[in-house]
Biopython code that builds the backbone (N, CA, C, O; Angstrom):
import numpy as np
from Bio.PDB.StructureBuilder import StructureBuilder

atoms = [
    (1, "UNK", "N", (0.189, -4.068, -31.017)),
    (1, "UNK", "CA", (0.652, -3.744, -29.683)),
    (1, "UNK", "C", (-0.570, -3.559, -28.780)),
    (1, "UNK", "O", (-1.557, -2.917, -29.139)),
    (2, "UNK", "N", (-0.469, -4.063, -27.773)),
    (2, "UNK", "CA", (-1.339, -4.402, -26.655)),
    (2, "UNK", "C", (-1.353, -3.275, -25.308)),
    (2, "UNK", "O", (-0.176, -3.013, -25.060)),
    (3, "UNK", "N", (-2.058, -2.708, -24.590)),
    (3, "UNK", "CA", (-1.896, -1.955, -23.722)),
    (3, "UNK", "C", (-1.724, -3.070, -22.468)),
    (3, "UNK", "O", (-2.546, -3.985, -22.413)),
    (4, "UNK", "N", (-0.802, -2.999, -21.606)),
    (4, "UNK", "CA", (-0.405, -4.225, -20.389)),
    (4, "UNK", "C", (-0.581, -3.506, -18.826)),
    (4, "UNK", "O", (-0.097, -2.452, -18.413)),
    (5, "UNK", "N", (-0.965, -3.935, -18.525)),
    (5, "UNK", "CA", (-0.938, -3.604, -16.431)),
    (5, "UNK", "C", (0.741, -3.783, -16.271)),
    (5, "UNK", "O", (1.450, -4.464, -17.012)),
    (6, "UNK", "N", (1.088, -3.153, -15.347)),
    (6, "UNK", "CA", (2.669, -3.292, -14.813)),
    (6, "UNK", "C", (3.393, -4.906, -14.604)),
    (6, "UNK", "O", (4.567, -5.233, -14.424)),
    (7, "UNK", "N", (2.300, -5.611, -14.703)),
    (7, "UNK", "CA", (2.679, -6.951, -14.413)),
    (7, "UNK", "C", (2.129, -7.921, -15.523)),
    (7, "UNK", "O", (1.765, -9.097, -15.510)),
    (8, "UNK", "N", (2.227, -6.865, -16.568)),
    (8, "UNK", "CA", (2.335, -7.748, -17.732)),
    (8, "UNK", "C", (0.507, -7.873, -18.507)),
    (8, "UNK", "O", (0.097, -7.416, -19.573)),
    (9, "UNK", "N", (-0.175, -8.621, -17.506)),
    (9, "UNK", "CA", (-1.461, -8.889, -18.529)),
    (9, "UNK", "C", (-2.060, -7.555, -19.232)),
    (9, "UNK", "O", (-1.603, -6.413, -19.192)),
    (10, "UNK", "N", (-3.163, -8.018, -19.858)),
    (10, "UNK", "CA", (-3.985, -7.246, -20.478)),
    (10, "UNK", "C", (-4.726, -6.449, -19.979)),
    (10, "UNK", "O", (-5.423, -6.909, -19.075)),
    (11, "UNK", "N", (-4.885, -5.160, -20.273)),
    (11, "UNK", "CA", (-5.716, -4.277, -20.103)),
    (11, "UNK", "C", (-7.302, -4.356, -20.552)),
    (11, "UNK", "O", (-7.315, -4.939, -21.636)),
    (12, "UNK", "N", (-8.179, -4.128, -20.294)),
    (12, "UNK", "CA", (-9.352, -4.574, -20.756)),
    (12, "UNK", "C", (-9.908, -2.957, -21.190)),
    (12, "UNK", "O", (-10.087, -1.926, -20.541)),
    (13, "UNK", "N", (-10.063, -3.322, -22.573)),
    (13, "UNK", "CA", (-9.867, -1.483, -23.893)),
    (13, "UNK", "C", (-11.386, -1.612, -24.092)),
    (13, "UNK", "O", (-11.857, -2.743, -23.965)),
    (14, "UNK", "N", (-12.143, -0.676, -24.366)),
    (14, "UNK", "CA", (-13.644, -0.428, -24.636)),
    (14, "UNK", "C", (-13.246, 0.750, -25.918)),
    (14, "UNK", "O", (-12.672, 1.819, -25.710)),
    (15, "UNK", "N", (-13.584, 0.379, -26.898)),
    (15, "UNK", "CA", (-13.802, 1.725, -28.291)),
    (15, "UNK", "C", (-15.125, 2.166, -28.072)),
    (15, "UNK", "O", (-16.113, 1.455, -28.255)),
    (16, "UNK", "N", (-15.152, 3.489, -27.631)),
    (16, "UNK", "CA", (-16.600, 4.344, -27.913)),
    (16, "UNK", "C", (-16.701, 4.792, -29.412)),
    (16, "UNK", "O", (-15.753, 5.035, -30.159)),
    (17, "UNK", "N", (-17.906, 4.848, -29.675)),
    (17, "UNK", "CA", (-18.610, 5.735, -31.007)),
    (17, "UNK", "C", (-18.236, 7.576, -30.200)),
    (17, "UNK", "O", (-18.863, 8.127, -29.295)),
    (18, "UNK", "N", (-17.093, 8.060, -30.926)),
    (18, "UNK", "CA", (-17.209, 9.515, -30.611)),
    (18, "UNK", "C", (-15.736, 10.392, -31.251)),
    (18, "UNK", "O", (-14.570, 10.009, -31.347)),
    (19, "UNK", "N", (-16.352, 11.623, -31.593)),
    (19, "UNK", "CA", (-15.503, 12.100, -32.472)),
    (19, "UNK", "C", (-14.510, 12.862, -31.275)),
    (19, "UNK", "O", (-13.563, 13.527, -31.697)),
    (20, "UNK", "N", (-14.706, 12.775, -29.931)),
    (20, "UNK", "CA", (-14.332, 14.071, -29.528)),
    (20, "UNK", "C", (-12.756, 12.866, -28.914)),
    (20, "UNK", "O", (-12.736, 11.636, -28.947)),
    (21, "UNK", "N", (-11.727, 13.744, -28.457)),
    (21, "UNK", "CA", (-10.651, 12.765, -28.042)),
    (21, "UNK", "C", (-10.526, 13.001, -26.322)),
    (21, "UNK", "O", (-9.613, 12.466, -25.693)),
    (22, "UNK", "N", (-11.479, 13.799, -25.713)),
    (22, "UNK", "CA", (-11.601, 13.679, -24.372)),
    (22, "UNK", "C", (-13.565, 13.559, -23.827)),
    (22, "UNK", "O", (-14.371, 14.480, -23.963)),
    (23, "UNK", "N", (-13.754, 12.708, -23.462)),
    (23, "UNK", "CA", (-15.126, 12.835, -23.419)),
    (23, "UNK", "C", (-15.611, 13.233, -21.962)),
    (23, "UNK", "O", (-16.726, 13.677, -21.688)),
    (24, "UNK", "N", (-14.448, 12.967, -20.971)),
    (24, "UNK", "CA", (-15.033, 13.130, -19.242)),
    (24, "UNK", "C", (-15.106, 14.555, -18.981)),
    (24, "UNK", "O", (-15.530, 14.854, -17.865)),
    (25, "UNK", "N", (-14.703, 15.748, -19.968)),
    (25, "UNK", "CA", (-14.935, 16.979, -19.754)),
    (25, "UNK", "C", (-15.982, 17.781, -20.705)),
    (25, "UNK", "O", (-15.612, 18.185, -21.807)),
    (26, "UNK", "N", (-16.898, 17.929, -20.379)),
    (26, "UNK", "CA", (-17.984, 18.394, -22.070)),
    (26, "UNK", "C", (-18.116, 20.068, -21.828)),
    (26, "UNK", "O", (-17.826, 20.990, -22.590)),
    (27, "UNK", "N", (-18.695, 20.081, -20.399)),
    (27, "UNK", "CA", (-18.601, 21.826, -20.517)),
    (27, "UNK", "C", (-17.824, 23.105, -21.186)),
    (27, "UNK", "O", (-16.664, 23.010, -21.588)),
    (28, "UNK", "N", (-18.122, 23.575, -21.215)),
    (28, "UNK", "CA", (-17.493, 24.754, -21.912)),
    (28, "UNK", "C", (-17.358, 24.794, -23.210)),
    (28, "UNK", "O", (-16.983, 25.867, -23.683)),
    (29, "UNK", "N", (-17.660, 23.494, -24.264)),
    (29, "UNK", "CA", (-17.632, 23.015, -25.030)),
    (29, "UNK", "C", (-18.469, 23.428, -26.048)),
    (29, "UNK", "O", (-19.590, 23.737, -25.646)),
    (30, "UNK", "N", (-18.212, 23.578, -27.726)),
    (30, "UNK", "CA", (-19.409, 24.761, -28.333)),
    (30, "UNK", "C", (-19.906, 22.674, -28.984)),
    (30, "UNK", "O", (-19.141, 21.721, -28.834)),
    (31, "UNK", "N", (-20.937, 22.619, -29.460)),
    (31, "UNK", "CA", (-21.535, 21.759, -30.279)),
    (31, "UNK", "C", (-21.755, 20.609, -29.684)),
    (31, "UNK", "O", (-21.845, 19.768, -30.578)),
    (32, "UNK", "N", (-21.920, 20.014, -28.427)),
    (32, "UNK", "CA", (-21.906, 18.728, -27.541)),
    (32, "UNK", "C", (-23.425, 18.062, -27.680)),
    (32, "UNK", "O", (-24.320, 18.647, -27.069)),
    (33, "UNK", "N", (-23.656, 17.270, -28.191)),
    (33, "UNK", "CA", (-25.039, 16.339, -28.497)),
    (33, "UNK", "C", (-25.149, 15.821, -27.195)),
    (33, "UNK", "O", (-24.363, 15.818, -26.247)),
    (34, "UNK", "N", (-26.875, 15.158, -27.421)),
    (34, "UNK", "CA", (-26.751, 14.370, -26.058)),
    (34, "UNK", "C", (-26.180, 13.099, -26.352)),
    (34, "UNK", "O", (-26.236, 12.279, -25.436)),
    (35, "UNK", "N", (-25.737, 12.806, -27.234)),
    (35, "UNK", "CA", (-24.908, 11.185, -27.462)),
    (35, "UNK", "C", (-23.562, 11.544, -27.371)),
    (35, "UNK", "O", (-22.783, 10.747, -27.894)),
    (36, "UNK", "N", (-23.064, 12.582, -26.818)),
    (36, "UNK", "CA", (-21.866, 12.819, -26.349)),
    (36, "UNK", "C", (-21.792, 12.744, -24.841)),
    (36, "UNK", "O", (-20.823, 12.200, -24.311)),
    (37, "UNK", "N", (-23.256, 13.525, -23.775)),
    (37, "UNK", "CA", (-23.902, 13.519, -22.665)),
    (37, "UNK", "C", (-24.056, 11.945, -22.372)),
    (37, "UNK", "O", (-23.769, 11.552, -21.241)),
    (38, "UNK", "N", (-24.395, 11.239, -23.118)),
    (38, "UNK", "CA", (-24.544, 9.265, -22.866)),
    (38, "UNK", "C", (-23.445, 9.126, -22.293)),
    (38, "UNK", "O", (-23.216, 8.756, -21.141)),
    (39, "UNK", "N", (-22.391, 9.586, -23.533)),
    (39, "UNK", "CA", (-21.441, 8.537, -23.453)),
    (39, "UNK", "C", (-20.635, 9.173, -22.899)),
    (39, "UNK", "O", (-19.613, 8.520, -22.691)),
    (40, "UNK", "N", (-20.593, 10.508, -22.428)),
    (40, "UNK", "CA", (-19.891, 10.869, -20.774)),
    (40, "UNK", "C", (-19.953, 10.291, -19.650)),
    (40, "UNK", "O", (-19.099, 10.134, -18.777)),
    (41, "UNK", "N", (-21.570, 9.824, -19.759)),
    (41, "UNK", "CA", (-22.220, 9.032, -18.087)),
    (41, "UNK", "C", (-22.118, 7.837, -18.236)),
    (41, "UNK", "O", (-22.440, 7.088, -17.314)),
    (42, "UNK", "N", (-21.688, 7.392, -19.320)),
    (42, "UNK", "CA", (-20.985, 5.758, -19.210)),
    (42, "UNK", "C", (-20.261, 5.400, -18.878)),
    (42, "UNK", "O", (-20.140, 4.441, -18.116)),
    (43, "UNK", "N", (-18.971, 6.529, -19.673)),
    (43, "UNK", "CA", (-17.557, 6.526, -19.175)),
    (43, "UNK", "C", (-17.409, 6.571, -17.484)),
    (43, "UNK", "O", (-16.677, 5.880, -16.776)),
    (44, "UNK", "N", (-18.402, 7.671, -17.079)),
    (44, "UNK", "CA", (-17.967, 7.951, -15.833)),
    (44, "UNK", "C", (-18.240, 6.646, -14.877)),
    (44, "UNK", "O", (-17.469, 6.178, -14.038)),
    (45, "UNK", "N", (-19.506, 6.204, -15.222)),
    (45, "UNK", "CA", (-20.287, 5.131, -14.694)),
    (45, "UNK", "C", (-19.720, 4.113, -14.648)),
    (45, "UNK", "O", (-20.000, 3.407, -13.680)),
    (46, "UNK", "N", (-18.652, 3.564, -15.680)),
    (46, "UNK", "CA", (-17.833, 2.417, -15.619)),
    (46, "UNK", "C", (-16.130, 2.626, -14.889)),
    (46, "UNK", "O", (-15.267, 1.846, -14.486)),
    (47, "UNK", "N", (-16.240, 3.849, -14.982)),
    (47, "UNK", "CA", (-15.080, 3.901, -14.571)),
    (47, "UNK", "C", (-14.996, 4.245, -12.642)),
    (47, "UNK", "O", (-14.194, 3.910, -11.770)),
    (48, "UNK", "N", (-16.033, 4.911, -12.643)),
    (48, "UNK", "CA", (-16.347, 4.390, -10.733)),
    (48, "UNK", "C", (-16.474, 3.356, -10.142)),
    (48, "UNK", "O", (-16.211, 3.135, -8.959)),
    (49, "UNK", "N", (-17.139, 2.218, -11.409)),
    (49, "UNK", "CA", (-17.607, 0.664, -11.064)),
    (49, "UNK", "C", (-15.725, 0.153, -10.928)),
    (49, "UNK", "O", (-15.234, -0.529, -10.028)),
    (50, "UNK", "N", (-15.066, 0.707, -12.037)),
    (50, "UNK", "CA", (-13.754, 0.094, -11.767)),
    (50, "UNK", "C", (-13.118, -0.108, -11.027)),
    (50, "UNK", "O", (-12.514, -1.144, -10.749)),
    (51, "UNK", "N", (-13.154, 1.688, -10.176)),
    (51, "UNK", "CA", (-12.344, 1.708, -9.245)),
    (51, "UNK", "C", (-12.957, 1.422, -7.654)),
    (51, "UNK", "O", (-12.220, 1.355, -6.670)),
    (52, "UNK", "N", (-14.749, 1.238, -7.600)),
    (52, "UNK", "CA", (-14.962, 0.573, -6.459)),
    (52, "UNK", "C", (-14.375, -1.053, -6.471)),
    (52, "UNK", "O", (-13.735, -1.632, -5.593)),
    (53, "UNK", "N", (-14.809, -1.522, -7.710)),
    (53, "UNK", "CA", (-14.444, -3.256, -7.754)),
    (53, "UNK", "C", (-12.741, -3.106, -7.026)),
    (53, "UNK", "O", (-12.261, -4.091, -6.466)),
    (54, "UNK", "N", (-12.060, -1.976, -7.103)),
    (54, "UNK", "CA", (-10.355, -2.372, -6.832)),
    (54, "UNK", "C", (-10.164, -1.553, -5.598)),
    (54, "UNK", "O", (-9.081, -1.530, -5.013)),
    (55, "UNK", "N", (-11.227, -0.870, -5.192)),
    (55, "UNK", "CA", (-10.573, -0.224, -3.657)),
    (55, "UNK", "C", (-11.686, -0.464, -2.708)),
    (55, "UNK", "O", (-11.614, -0.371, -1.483)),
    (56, "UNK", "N", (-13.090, -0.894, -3.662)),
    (56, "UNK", "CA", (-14.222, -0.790, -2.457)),
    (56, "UNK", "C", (-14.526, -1.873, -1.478)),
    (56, "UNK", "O", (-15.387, -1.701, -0.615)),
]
sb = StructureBuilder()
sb.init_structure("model")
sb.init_model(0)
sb.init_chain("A")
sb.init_seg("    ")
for serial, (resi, resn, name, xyz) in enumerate(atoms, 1):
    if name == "N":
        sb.init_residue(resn, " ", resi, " ")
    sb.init_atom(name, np.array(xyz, "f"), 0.0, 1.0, " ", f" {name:<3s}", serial, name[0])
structure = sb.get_structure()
């Protein structure tokens, strides 16, 4: 099973390396590496690129 946009196509899925199941919130958090810190500012980083490419 495939994740779909409302109009059917494909979603475009990225698998991170990470144990945690929310990564855009780290604070408050006891044990957070900086390869958890990466791959927060990736997430975030791609996911601003997303939403400029669709509103900017």
């Amino acid at each position: 099973m495939w994740v779909k946009n409302s109009d059917g196509t494909n979603i475009d899925i990225e698998m991170i390396d990470s144990e945690l199941h929310v990564v855009t919130r780290l604070n408050g958090r006891d044990n957070i590496t900086q390869h958890d810190r990466d791959i927060q500012a990736y997430v975030k980083h791609e996911f601003y690129q997303t939403i400029r490419g669709v509103y900017g």
